[in-house]
FIMAR-810174 format. One record per residue (C-alpha): residue number from 1; chain; z negated, y, x negated. Coordinates in steps of 0.1 Angstrom, whole numbers, plus 5000, padded with zeros to 4 digits. Example, Ala and Ser with C-alpha at 12.3 -4.5 7.8 and 13.67 -1.06 7.14 Angstrom:
BEGIN
(1,A,(4922,4955,4877))
(2,A,(4929,4989,4863))
REM end
This chain:
BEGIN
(1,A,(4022,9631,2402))
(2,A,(4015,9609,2428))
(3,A,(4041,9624,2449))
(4,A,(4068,9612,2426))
(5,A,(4050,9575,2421))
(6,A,(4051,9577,2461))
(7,A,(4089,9589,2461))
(8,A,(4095,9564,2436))
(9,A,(4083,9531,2455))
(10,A,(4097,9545,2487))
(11,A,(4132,9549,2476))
(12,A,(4132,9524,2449))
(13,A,(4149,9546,2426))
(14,A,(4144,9536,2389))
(15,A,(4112,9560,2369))
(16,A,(4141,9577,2348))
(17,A,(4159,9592,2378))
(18,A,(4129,9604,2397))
(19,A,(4138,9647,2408))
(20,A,(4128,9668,2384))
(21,A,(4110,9686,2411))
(22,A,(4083,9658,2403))
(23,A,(4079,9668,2366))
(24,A,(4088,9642,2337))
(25,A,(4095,9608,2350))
(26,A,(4076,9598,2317))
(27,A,(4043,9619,2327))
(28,A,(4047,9604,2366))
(29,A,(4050,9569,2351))
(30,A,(4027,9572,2327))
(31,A,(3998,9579,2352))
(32,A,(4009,9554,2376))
(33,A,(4008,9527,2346))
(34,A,(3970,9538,2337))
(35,A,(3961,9541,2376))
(36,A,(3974,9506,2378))
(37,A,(3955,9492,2351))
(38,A,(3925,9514,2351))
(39,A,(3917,9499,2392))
(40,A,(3922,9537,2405))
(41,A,(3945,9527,2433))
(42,A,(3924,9497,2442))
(43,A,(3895,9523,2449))
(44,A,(3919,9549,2467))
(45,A,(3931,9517,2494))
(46,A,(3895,9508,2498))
(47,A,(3885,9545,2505))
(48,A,(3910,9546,2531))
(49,A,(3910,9516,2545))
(50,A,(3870,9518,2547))
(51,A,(3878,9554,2564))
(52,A,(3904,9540,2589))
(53,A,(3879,9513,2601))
(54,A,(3853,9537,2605))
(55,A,(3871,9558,2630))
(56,A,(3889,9527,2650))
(57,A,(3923,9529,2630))
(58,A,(3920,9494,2623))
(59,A,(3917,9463,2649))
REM end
């Protein structure tokens, strides 16, 4: 799943014309939407932005 919202944002390509390699573009889309408004990717960039400070990743 969150290879195909990744693949999706990096290419640009519209949800409905995601690879199937990534499964239903409904199911990948669907998750992204309830990440989104659930505030799971908000925690996911403060994990790893917290974990990039902590070892000098960030000036």
């Amino acid at each position: 799943m969150v290879e195909g919202i990744i693949y999706r944002y990096r290419t640009g390509t519209p949800w409905r014309d995601l690879p199937e390699s990534f499964g239903s573009w409904k199911t990948v889309w669907k998750r992204h939407r309830r990440f989104s408004g659930d505030g799971t990717w908000d925690k996911i960039l403060t994990e790893l932005l917290t974990h990039a400070d902590e070892v000098g990743l960030i000036e």
